[in-house]
SELUMPA-231150 format. One record per atom (N, C-alpha, C): residue in one letter; x, y, z. Coordinates in pm, whole numbers, always signed. Layout:
<sites>
SITE   kollum       c1       c2       c3
SITE        A        X        Y        Z
...
</sites>
This chain:
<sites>
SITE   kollum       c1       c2       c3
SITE        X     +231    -3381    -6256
SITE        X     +132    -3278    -6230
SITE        X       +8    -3310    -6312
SITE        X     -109    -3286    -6290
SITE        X     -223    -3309    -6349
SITE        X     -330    -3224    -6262
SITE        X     -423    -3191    -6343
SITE        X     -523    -3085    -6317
SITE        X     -662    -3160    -6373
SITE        X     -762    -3065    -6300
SITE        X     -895    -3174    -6382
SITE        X     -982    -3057    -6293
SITE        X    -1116    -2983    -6430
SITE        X    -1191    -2903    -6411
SITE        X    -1338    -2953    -6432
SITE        X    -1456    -2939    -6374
SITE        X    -1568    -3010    -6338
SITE        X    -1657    -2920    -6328
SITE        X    -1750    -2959    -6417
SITE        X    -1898    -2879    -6322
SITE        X    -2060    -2915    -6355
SITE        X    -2109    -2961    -6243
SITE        X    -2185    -2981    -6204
SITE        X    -2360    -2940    -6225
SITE        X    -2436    -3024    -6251
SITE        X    -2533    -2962    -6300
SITE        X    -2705    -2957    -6214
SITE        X    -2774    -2842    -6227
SITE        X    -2829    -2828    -6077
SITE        X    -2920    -2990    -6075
SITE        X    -2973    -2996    -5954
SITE        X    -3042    -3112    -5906
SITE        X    -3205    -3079    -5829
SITE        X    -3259    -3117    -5862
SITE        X    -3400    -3084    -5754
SITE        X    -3460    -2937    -5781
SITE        X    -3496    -2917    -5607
SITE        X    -3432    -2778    -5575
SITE        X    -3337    -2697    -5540
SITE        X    -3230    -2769    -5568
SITE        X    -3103    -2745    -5543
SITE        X    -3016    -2736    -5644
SITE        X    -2973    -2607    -5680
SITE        X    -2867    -2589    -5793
SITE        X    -2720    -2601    -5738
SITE        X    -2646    -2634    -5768
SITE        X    -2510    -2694    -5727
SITE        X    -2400    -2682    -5861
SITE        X    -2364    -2590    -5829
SITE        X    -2250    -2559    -5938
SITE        X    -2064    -2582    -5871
SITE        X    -1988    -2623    -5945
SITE        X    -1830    -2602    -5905
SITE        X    -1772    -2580    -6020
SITE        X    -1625    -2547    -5965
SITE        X    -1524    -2572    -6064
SITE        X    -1380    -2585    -5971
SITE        X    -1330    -2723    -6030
SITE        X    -1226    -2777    -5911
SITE        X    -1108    -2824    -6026
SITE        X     -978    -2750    -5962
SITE        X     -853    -2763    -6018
SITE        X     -781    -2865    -5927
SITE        X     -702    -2915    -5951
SITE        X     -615    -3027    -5838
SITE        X     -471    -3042    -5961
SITE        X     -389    -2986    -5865
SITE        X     -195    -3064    -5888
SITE        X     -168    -3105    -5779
SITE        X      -84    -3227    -5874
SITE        X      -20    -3313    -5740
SITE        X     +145    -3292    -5782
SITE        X     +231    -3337    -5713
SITE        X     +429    -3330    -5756
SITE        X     +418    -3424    -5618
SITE        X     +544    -3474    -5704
SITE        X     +638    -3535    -5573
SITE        X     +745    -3518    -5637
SITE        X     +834    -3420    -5538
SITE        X     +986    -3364    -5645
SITE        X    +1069    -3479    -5622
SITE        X    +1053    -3531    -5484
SITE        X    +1178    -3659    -5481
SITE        X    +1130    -3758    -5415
SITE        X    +1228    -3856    -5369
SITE        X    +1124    -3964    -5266
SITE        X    +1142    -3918    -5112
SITE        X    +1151    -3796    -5087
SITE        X    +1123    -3723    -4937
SITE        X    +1005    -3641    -4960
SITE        X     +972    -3548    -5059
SITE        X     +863    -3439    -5024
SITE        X     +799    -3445    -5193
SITE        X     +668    -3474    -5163
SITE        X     +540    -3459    -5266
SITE        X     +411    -3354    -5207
SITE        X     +360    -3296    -5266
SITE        X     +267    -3154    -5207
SITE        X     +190    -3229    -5332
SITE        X      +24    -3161    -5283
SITE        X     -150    -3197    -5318
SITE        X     -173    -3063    -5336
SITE        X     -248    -3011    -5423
SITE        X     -271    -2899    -5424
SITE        X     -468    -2865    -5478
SITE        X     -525    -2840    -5400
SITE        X     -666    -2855    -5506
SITE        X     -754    -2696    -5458
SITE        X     -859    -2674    -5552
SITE        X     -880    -2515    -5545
SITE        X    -1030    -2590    -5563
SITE        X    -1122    -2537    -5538
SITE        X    -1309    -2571    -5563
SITE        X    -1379    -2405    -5550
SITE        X    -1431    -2404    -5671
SITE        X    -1524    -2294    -5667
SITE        X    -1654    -2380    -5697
SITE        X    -1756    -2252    -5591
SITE        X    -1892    -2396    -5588
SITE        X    -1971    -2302    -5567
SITE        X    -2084    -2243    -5605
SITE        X    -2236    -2201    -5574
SITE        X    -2341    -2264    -5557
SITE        X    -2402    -2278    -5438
SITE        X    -2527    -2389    -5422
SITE        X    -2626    -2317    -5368
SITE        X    -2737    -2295    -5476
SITE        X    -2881    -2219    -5458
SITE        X    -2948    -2326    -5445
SITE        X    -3061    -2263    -5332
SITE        X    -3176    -2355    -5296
SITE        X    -3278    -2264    -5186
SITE        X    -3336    -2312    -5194
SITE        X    -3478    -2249    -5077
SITE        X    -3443    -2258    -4923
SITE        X    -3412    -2155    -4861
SITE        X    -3461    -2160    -4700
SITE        X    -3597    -2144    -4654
SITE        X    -3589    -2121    -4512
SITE        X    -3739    -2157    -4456
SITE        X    -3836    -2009    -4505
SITE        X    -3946    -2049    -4596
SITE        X    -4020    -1988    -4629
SITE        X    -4109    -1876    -4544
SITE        X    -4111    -1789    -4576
SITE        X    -4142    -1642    -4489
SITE        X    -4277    -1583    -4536
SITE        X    -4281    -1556    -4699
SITE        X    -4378    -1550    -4775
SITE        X    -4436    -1651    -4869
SITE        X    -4550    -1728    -4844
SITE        X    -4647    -1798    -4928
SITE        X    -4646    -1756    -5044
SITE        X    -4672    -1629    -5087
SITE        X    -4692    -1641    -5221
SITE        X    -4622    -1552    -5304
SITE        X    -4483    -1558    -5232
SITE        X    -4360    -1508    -5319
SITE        X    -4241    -1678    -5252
SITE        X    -4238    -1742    -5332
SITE        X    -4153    -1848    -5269
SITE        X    -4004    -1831    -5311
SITE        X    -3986    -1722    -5433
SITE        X    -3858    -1717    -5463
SITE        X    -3768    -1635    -5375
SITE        X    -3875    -1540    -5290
SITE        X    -3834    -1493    -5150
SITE        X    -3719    -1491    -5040
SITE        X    -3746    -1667    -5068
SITE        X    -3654    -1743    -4970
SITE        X    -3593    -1856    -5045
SITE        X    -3522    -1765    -5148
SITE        X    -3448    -1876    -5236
SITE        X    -3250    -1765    -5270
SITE        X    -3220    -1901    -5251
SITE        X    -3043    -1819    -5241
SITE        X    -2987    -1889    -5248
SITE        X    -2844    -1791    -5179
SITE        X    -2743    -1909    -5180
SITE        X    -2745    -2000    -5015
SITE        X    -2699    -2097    -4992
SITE        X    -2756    -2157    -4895
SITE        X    -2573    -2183    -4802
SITE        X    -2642    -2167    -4678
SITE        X    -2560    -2142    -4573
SITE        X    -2420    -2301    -4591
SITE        X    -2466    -2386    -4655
SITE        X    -2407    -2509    -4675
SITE        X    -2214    -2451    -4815
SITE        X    -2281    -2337    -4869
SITE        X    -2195    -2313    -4995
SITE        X    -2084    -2246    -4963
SITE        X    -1985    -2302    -5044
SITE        X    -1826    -2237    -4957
SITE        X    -1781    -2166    -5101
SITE        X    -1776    -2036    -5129
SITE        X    -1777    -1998    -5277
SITE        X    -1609    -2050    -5333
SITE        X    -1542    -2041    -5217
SITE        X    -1382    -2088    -5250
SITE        X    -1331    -2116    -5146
SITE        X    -1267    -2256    -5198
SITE        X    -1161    -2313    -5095
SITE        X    -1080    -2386    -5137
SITE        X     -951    -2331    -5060
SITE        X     -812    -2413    -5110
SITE        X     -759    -2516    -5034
SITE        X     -727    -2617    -5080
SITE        X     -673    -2663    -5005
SITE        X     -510    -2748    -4998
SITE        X     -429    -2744    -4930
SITE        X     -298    -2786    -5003
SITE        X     -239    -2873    -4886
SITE        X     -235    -2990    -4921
SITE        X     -134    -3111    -4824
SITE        X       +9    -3145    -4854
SITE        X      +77    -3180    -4789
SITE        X     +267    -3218    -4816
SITE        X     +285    -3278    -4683
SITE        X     +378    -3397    -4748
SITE        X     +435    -3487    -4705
SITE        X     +608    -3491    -4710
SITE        X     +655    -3447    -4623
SITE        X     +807    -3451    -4571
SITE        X     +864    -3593    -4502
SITE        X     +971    -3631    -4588
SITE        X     +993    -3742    -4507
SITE        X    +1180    -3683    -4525
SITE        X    +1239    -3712    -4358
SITE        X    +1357    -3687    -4357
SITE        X    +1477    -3778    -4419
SITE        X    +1537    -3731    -4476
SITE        X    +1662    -3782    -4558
SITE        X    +1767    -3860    -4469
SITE        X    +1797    -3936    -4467
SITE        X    +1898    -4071    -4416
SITE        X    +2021    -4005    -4373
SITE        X    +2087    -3997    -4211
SITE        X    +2155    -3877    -4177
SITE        X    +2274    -4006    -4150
SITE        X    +2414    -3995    -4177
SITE        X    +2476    -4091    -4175
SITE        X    +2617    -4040    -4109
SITE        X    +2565    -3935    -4027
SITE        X    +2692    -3884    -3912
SITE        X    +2612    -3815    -3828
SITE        X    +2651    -3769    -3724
SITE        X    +2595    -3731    -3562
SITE        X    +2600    -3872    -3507
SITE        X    +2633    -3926    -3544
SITE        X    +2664    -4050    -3415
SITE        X    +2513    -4142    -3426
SITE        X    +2524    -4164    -3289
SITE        X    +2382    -4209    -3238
SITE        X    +2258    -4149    -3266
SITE        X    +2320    -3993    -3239
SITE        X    +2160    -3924    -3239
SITE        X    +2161    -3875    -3362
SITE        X    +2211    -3911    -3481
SITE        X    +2149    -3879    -3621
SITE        X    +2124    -3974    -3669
SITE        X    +2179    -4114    -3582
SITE        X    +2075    -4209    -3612
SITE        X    +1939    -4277    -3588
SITE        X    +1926    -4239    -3441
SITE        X    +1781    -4276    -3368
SITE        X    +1723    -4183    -3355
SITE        X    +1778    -4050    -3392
SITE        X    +1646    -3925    -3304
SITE        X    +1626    -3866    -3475
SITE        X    +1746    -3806    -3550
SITE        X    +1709    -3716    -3671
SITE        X    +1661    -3842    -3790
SITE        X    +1672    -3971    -3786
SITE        X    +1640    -3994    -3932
SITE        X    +1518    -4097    -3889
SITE        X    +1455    -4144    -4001
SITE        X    +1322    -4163    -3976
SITE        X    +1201    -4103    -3979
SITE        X    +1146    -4026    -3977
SITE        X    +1087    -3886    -3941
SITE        X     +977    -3860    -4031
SITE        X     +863    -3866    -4060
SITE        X     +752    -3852    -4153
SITE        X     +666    -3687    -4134
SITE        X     +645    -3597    -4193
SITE        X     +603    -3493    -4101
SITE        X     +472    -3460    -4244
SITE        X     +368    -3402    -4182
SITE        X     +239    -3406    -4306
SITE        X     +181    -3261    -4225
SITE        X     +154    -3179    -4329
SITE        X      +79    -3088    -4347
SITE        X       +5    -3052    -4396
SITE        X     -116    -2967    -4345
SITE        X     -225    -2950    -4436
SITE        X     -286    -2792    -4389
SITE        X     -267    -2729    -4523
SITE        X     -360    -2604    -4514
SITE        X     -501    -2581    -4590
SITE        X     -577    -2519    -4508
SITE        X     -722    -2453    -4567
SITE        X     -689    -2300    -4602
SITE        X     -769    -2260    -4671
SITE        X     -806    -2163    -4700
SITE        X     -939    -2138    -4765
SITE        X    -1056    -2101    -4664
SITE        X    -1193    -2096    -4695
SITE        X    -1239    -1997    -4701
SITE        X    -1310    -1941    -4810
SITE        X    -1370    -1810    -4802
SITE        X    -1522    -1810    -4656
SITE        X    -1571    -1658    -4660
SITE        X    -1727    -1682    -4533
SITE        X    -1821    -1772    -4631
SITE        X    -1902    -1802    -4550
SITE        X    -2033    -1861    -4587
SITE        X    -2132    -1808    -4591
SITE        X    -2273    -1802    -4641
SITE        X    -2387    -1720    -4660
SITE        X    -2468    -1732    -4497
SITE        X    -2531    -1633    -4499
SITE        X    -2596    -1612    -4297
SITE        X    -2718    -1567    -4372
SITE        X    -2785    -1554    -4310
SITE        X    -2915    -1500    -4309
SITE        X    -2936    -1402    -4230
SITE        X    -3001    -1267    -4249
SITE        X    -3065    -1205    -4164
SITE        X    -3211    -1199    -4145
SITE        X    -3220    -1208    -3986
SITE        X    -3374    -1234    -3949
SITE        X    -3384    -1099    -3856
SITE        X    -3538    -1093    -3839
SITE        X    -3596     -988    -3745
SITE        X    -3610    -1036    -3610
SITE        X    -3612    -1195    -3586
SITE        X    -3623    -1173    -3488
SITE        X    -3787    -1200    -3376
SITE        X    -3881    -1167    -3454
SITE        X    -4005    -1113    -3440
SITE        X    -4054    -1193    -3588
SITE        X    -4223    -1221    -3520
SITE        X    -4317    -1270    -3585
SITE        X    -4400    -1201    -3688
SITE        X    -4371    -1148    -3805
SITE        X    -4417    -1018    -3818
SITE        X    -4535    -1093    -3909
SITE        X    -4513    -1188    -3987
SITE        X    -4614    -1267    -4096
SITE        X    -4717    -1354    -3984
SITE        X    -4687    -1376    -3831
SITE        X    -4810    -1462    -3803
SITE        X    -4816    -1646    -3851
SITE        X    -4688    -1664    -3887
SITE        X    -4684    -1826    -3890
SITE        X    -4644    -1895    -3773
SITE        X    -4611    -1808    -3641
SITE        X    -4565    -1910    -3542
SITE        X    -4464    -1911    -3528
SITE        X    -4323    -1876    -3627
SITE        X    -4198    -1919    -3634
SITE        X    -4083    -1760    -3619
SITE        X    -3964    -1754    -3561
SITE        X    -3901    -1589    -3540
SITE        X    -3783    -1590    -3669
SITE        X    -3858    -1657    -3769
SITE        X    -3741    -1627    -3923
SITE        X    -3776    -1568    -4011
SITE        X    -3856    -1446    -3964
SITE        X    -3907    -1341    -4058
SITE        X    -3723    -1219    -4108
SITE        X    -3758    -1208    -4236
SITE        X    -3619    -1086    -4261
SITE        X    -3731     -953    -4213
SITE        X    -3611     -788    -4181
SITE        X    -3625     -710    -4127
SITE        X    -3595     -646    -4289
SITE        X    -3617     -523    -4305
SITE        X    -3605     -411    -4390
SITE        X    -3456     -397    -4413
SITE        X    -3396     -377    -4576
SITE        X    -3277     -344    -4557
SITE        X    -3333     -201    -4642
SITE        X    -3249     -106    -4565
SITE        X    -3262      +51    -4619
SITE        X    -3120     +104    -4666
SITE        X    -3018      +58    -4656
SITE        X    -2880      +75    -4702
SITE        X    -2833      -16    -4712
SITE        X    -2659       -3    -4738
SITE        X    -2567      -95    -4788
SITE        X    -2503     -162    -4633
SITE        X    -2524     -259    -4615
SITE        X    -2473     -366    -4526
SITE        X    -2311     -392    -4517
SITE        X    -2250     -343    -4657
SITE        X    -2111     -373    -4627
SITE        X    -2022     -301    -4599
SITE        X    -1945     -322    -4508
SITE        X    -1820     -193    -4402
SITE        X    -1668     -194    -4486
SITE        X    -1628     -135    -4433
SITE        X    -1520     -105    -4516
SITE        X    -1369     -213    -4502
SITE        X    -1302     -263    -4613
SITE        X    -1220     -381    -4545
SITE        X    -1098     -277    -4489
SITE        X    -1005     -403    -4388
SITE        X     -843     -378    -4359
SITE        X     -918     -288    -4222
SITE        X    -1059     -299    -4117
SITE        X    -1059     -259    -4028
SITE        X    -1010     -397    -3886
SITE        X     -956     -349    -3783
SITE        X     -931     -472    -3688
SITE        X     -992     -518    -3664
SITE        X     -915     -665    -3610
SITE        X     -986     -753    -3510
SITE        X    -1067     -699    -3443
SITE        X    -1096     -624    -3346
SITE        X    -1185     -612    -3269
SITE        X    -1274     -515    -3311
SITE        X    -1253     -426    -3429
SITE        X    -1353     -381    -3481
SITE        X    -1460     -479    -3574
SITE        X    -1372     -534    -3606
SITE        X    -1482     -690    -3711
SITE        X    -1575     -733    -3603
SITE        X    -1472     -794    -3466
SITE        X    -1569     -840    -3363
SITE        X    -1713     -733    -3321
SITE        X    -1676     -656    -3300
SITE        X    -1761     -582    -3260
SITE        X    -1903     -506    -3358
SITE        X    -1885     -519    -3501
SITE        X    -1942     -483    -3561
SITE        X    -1919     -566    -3723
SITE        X    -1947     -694    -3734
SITE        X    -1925     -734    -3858
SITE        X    -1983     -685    -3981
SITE        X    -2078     -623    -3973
SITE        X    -2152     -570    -4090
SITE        X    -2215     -447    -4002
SITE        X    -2310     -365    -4136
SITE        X    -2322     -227    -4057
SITE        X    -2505     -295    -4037
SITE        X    -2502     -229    -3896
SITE        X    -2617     -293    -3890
SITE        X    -2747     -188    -3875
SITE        X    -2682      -55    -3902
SITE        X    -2775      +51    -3967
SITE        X    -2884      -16    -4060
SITE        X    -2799      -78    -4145
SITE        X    -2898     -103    -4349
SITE        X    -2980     -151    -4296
SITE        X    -3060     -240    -4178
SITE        X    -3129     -274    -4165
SITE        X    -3237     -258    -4055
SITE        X    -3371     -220    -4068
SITE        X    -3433     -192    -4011
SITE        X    -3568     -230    -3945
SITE        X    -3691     -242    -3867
SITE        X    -3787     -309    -3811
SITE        X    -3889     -293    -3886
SITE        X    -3989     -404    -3942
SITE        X    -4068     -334    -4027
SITE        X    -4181     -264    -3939
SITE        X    -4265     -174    -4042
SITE        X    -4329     -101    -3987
SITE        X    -4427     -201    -3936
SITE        X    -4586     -153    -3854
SITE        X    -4631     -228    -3804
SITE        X    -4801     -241    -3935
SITE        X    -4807     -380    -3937
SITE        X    -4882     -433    -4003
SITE        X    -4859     -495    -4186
SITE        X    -4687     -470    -4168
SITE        X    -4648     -519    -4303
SITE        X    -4544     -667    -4236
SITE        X    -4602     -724    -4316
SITE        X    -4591     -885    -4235
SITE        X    -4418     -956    -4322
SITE        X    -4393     -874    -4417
SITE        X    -4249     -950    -4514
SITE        X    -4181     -865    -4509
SITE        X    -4041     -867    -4462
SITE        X    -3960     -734    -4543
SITE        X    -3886     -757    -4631
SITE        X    -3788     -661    -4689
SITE        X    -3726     -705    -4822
SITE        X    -3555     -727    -4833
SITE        X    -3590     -775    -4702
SITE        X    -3408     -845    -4711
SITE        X    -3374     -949    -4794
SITE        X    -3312     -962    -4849
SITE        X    -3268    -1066    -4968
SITE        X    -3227    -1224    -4835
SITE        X    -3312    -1336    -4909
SITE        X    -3221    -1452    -4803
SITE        X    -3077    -1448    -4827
SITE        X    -2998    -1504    -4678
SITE        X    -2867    -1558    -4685
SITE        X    -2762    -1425    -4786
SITE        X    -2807    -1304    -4791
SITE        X    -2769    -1188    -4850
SITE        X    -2612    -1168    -4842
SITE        X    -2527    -1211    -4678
SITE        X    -2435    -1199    -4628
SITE        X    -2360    -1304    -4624
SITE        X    -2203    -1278    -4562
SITE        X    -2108    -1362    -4584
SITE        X    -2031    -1369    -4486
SITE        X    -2004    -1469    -4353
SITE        X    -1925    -1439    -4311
SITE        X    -1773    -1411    -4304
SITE        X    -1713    -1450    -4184
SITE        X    -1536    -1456    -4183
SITE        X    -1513    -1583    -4263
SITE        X    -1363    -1532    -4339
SITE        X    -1297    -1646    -4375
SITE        X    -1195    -1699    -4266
SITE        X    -1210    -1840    -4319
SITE        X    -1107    -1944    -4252
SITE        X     -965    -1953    -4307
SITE        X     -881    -1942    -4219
SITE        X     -765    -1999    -4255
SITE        X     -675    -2090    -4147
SITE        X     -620    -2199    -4196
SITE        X     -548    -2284    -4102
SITE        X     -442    -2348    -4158
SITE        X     -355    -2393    -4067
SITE        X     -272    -2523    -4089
SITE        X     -233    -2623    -3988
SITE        X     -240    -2698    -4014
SITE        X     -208    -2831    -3900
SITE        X      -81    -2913    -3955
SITE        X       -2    -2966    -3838
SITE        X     +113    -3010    -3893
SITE        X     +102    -3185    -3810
SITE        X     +199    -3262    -3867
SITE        X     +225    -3386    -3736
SITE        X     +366    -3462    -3798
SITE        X     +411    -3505    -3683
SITE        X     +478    -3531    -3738
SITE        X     +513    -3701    -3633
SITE        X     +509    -3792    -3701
SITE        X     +571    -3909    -3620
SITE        X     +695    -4006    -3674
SITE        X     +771    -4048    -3592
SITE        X     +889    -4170    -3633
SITE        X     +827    -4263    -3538
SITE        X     +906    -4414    -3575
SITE        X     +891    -4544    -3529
SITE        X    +1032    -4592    -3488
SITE        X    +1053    -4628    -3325
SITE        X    +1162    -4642    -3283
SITE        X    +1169    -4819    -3251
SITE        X    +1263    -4858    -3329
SITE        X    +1281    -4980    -3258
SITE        X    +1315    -5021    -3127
SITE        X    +1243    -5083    -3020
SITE        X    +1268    -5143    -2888
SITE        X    +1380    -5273    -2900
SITE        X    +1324    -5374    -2973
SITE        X    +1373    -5502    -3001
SITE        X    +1279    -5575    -3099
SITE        X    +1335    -5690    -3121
SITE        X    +1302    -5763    -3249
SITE        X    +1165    -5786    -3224
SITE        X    +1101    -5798    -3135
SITE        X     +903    -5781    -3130
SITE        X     +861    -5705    -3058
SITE        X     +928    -5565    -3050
SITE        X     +858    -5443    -3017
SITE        X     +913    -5297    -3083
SITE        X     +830    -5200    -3075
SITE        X     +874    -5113    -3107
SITE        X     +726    -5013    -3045
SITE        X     +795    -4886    -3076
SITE        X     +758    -4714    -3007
SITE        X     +733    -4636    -3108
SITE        X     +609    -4582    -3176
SITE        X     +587    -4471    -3225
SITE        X     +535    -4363    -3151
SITE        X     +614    -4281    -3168
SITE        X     +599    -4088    -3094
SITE        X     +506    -4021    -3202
SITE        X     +468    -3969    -3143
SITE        X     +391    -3918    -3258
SITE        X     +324    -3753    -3212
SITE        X     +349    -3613    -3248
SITE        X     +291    -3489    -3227
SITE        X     +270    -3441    -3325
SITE        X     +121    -3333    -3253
SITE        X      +68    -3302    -3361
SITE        X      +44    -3162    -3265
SITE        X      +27    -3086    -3383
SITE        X      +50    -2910    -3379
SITE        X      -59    -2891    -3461
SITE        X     -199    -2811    -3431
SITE        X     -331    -2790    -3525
SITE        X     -292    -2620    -3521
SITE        X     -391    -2541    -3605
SITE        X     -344    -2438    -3576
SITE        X     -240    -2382    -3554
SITE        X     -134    -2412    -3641
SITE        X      -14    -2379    -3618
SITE        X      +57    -2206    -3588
SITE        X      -33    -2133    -3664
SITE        X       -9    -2006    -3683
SITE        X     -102    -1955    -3599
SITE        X     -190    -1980    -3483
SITE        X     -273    -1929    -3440
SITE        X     -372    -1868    -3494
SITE        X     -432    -1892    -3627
SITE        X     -492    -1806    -3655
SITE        X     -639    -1786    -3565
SITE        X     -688    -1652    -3610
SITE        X     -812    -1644    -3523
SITE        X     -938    -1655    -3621
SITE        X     -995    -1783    -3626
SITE        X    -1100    -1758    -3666
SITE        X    -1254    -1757    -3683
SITE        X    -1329    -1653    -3667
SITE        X    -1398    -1609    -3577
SITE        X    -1527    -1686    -3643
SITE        X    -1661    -1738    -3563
SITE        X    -1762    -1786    -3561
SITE        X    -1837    -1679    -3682
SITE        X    -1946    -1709    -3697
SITE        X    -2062    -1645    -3732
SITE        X    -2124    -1504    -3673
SITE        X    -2169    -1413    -3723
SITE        X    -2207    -1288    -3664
SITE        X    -2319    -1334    -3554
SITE        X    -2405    -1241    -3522
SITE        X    -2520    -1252    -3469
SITE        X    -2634    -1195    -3569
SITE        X    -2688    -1289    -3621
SITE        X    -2796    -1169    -3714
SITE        X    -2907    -1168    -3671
SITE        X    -2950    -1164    -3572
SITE        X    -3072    -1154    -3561
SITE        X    -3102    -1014    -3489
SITE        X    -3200     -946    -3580
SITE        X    -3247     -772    -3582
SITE        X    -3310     -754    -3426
SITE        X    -3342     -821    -3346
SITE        X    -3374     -765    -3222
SITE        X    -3280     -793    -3096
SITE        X    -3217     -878    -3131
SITE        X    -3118     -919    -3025
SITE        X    -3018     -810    -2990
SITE        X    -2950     -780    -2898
SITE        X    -2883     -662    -2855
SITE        X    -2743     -673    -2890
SITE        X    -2709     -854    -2956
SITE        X    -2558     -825    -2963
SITE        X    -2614     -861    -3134
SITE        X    -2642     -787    -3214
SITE        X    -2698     -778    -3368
SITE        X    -2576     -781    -3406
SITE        X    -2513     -833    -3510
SITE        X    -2408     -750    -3598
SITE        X    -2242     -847    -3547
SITE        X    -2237     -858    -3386
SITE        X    -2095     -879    -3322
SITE        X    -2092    -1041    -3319
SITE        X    -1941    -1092    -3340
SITE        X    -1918    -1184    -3326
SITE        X    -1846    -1232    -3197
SITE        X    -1941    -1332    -3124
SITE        X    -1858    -1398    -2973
SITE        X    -1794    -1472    -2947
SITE        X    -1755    -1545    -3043
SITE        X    -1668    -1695    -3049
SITE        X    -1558    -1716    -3163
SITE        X    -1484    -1816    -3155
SITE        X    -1364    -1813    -3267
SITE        X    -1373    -1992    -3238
SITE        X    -1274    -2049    -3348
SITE        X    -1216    -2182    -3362
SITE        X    -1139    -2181    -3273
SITE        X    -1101    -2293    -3245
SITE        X    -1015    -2322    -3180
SITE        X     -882    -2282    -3191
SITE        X     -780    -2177    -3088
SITE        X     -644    -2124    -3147
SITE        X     -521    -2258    -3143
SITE        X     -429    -2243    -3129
SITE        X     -274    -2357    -3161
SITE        X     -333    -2458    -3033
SITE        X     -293    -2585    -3038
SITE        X     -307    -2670    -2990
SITE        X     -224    -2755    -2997
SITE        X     -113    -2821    -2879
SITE        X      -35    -2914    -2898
SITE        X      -66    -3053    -2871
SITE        X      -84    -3165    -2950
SITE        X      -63    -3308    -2902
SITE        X      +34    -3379    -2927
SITE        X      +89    -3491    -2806
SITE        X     +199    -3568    -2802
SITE        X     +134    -3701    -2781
SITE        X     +267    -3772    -2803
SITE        X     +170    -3941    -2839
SITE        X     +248    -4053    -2849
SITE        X     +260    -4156    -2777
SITE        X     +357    -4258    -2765
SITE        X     +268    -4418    -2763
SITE        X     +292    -4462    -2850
SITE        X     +230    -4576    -2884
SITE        X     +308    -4702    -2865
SITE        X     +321    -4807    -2780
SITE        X     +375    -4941    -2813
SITE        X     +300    -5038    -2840
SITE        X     +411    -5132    -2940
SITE        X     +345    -5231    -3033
SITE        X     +452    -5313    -3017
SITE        X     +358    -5430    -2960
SITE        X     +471    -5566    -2944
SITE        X     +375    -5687    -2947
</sites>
């Protein structure tokens, strides 16, 4: 087992902070597990809104994952020396690898939508007048339908060109996954052989959902329309001779 903690010191305009733990084991010569954790904050400037407030559009940046876990294992099956035939060609042999995420949301930005400063560009922020965050442990389809409250935020009045939404203020959904595979190598004859090989992504189906919509004039403001990809099976037969 061994661990090792790090951190990083800012760069540019870009501040870049972590702190990353990692254990490794291998209990026997069938199954060893990876284990690593990264906490990371990365401030830097988005696209500028106000000239002569530049810290304006300075945050955390849509690139920063505040935490993520991640944990791999390697199963290899144990040498089966009864079932006949088929605990010899089908159960032994057998390599199987897994890997889970666990990612916290990422920073979003909210925009208006609308040109309100006169530079040409629709990445002006809108007014926040309340608290943006909803209450947790509501459903799936209430998250979908309303990821944040999209009351707190409002249109600015007319002839005030900045509003005072904080950049990248928000956070979306977290990720979670696991993917599995697993392949053996079957001997044909003395200059050939068959690897099978399946793979299972998403094993648990999880659902996990895209990015909100933030933009203050659009009609689907607030709701999320898309997800990752759910369980997925691949199979796979390779010859080599």
């Amino acid at each position: 087992i061994f661990g090792a903690i790090s951190l990083s010191a800012p760069r540019a305009n870009i501040s870049y902070h972590s702190l990353q733990a990692t254990l490794a084991r291998r209990f026997d010569r069938h199954f060893s597990v990876q284990a690593s954790y990264v906490w990371s904050k990365v401030i830097g400037y988005g696209a500028v809104t106000n000239a002569y407030d530049l810290n304006s559009s300075r945050g955390l940046l849509d690139i920063d994952v505040p935490n993520n876990f991640v944990v791999s294992y390697i199963f290899l099956t144990p040498a089966i020396h009864h079932l006949g035939l088929f605990g010899k060609e089908f159960l032994n042999g057998w390599q199987i690898n897994g890997l889970t995420m666990l990612r916290s949301g990422q920073p979003f930005n909210v925009t208006s939508g609308t040109d309100t400063n006169f530079d040409g560009t629709l990445n002006d922020r809108p007014n926040v007048v309340g608290s943006p965050y909803l209450p947790g442990g509501r459903g799936r389809v209430a998250t979908k339908n309303e990821f944040f409250n999209t009351d707190a935020f409002t249109a600015l009045p007319t002839g005030i060109p900045y509003g005072n939404t904080p950049f990248d203020m928000l956070f979306g959904p977290k990720y979670v996954n696991t993917d599995l595979s697993a392949f053996k190598t079957f001997s044909i004859c003395k200059e050939a052989n068959a690897q099978f090989r399946g793979e299972l992504f998403n094993v648990f189906n999880n659902v996990n959902m895209n990015l909100p919509n933030s933009i203050k004039s659009s009609p689907a403001f607030g709701t999320i329309s898309g997800a990752s990809s759910p369980r997925i099976l691949q199979l796979g037969l390779r010859l080599a001779f």
